[in-house]
N, C-alpha and C positions, 0 to 999 in steps of 0.2 A: 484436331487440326489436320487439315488431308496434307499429301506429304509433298506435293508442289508448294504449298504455305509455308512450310516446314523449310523448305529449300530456299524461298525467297526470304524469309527470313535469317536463315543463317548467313545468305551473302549480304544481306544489310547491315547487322549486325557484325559480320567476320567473325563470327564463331564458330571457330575452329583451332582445334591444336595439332602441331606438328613433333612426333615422335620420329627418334631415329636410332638406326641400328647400324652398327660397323661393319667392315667388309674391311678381312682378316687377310694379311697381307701372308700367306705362311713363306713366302724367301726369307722376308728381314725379319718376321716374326712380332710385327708392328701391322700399325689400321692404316690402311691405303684408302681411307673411304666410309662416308655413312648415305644408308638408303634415307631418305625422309617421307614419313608413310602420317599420313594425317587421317583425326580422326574429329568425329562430328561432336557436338555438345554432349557432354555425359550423362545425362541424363533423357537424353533424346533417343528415339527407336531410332536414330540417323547415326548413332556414337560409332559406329562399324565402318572401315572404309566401303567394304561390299555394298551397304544399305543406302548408306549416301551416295556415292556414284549413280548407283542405278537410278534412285529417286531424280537426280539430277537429270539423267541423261532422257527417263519418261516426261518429266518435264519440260523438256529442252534447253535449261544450263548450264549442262554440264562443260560449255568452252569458258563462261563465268566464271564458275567453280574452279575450273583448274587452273585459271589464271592467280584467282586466289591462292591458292594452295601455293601455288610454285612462288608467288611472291613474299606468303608466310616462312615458305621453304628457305628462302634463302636469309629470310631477318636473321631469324631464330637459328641457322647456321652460322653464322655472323655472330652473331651476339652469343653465341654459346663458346665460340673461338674451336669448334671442331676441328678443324684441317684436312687438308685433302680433298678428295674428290667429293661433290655431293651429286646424288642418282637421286633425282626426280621423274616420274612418272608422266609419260603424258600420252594421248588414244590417239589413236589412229582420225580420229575425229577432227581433232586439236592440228594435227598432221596435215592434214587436207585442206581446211579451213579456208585456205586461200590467203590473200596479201594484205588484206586489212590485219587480220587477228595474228597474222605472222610478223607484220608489224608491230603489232601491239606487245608480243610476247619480246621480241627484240628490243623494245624500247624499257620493258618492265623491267631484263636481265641488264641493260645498257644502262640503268638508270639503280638500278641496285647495287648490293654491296661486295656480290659474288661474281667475278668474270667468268664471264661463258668460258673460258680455258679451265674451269673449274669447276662446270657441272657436266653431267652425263646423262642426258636425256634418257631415258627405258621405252621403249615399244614392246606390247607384248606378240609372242610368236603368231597368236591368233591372227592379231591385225593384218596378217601378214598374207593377201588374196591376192589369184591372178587379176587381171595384169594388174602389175604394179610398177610400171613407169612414173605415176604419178607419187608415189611414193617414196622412187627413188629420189625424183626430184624435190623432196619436198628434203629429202635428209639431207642431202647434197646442197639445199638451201642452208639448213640450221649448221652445217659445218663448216662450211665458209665463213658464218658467222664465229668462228669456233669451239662450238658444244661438239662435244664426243657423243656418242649415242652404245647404247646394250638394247641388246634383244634378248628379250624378257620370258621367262614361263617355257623356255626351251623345251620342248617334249608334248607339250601339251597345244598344239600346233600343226599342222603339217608344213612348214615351209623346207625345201628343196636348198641343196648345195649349191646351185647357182641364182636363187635368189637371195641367198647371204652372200656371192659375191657382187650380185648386183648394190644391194647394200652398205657392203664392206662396215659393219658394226665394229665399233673398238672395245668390246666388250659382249658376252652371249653368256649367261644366266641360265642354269640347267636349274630347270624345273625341281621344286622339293619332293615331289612323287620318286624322282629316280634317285635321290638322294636316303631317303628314307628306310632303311634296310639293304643299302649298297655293296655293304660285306657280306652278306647271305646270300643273294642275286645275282647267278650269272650274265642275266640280260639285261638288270640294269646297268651293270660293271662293264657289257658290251657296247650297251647305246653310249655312257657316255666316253666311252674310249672312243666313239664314231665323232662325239661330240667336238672332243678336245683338237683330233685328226684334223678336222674342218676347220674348226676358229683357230687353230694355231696356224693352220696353209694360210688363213690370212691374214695374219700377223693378229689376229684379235686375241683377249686376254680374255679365259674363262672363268666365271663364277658359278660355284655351287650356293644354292639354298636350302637353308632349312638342315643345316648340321645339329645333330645333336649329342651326338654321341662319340667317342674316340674311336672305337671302332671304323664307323662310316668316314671319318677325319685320316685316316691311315689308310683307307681303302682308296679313299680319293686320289690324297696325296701320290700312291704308286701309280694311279692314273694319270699324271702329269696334269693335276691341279692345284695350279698357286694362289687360288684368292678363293676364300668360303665366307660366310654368314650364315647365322642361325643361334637356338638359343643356348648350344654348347659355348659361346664367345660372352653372348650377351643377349639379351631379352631387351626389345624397341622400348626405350627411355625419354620422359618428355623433355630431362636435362642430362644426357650423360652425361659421364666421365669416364674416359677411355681403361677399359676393362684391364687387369692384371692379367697377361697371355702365358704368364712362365707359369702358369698351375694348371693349363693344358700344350702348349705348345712346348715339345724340347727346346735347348739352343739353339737356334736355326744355324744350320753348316750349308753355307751358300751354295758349295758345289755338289753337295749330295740332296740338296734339296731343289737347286734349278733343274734338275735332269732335263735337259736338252732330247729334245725327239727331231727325229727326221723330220716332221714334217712343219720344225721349226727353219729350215733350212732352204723350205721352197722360196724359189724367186720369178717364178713365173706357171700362169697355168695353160699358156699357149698349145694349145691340141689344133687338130685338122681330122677329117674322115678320111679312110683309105682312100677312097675316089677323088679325093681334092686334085685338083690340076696341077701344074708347076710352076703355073703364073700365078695362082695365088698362091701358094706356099714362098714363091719368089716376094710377092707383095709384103707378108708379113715378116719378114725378114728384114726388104728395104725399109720397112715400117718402126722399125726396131734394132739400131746397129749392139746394141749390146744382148741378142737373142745369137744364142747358137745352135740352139737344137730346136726342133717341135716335136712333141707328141702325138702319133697317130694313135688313135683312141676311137674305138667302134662301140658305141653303148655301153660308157663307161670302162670299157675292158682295153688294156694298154697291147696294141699289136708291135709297135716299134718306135726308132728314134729317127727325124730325117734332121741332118747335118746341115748348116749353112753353105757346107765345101760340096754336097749333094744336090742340091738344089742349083749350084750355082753353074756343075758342071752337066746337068741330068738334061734327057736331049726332052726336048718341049714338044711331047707327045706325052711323057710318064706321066704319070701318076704318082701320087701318095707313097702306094703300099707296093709303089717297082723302086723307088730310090732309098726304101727307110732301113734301118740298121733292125735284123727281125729279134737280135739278141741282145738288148741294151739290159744295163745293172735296173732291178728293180729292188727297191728298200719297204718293208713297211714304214706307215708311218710314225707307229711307233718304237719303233728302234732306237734304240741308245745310241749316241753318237761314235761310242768305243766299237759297237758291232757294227754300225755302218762302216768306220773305219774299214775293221778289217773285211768286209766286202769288196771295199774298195782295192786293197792292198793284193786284194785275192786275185784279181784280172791281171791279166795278159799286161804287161809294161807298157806296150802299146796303147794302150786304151785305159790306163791307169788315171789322167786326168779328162777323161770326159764326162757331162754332166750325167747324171741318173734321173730315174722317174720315182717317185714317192707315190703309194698306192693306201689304201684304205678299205679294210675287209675285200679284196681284190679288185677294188675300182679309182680310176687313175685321181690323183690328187693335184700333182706338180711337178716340178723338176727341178734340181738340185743342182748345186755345181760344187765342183770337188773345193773350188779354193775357200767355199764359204765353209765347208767342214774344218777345213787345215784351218779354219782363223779362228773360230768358234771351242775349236780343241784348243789351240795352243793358249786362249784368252783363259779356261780351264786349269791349265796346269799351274 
């Protein structure tokens, strides 16, 4: 049977089963979440997520197919009594589709047993091509509706820091390639420290895939990663039952295992180029009564800070890089909040409560404000 027949018959029949796997909360040391990963008939060349997908998508049902899927997805979460988050899968394709099928999908989750506040959509990093306006719009759709959304396969990808913040993903999934021997790897140990820096600027939660080992589980961890999967937890199960975590995971000690980074701290990523005018540096300002500083940022690289109190009184011929402060506190991102402190404590009195900049292997991130540090410590002690 050729394998569009093969396809057509599995969505007549709904043969398919839905397997899932946890997503390892390591703060509380509990499951924040199961992926739901579906597989074709077993005894079918199809039985493979890989094999049926594509078959689908040569065929062209693959928008069928996944509607299935995510509708089995949600029974079989339901009926299992899982908890928490459930991460469903869905393409760029699915994405795009337009208002019929975007309806449809809205109606399937509207009309099932799982509230969109309770699934988390996955796109993977690939889907992810210039321009993507129409993309953003389409996420911006499903999250009004209330699904959260992960971006998927992190690494395996080329998408850009500001199209995650176009985005703004509540979740980003580091690729199991960089996971994979993380303890022996200084460059994967790199990317994903770049990784965390990013999704934590904006406020997203990262997950690692494909843990297998303690080792790589400890390497992460110092990494400033709190949610893993892989088959050190649990191997994708057609009925779980939520895994015993105390025969790998220590007691989880809230405070030594939240370690706080700078660049959980940012509250804005408001930049301007040296040459920016003073009318517009004034605009975003008036645009924003709770902004006090901006970032002057020349390709990536942080030159200085310009003041609200700068702009306000700067004669309207300057520039940018004639009114900005050329010495502002810069933190990396990953700093611990004890050594931000004392960065902070380290300045001139004068200048002991003003915001800082947050940076990322030397490229600007964010900016910080002292009082969110003193609140974030003191919640701490």
């Amino acid at each position: 049977m050729k394998r569009a027949q093969l396809v057509k018959d599995i969505l007549l029949k709904e043969n398919i089963t839905t397997w899932f796997q946890p997503v390892v909360n390591l703060e509380k040391g509990d499951i924040s979440g199961w992926e739901a990963l579906t597989r074709g008939p077993s005894v079918s060349t199809l039985h493979s997520a890989a094999a049926l997908f594509a078959a689908a998508q040569k065929a062209e049902l693959l928008k069928p197919l996944e509607l299935m899927c995510i509708r089995n997805a949600t029974k079989c979460f339901e009926q299992l009594q899982l908890g928490g988050k459930l991460f469903v899968n869905i393409s760029h394709d699915m994405l795009l589709a337009g208002n019929v099928l975007r309806e449809q999908l809205k109606a399937l989750i509207s009309n099932g047993p799982v509230p969109t506040s309770k699934i988390v959509l996955e796109m993977t990093e690939r889907d992810i091509v210039a321009p993507i306006e129409k993309l953003v719009e389409a996420v911006n759709f499903f999250h009004q509706l209330g699904f959260q959304f992960a971006l998927d396969d992190v690494g395996a990808g080329q998408s850009s820091p500001e199209q995650w913040a176009a985005l703004r993903p509540d979740y980003v999934k580091v690729d199991r390639h960089f996971v994979n021997g993380i303890d022996e790897d200084s460059e994967k140990q790199q990317f994903v420290r770049s990784v965390v820096a990013n999704a934590r600027s904006l406020k997203a939660k990262v997950i690692a895939e494909g843990v297998e080992t303690r080792r790589e589980l400890n390497c992460l961890r110092e990494l400033g990663i709190h949610k893993c999967q892989g088959y050190l937890f649990q191997r994708p199960e057609l009925a779980p039952v939520s895994p015993d975590l105390s025969a790998v995971l220590a007691k989880p000690d809230t405070r030594s295992l939240l370690q706080l980074l700078a660049c959980d701290l940012i509250m804005t990523q408001a930049h301007v180029e040296p040459d920016t005018a003073l009318d517009q540096i004034q605009t975003f300002f008036n645009n924003d009564p709770a902004l006090s500083f901006i970032a002057v940022v020349d390709h990536g690289e942080v030159l200085g800070l310009v003041s609200r109190l700068a702009a306000t009184s700067g004669n309207t011929a300057c520039i940018a890089s004639d009114i900005m402060d050329r010495e502002p506190l810069v933190v990396d991102a990953h700093a611990r909040l004890g050594d931000v402190s004392r960065q902070v404590t380290g300045r001139a009195r004068n200048r002991v409560n003003e915001d800082f900049i947050v940076t990322s292997e030397g490229q600007f991130l964010g900016i910080a404000q002292v009082s969110d540090l003193l609140r974030q410590i003191t919640r701490m002690l």
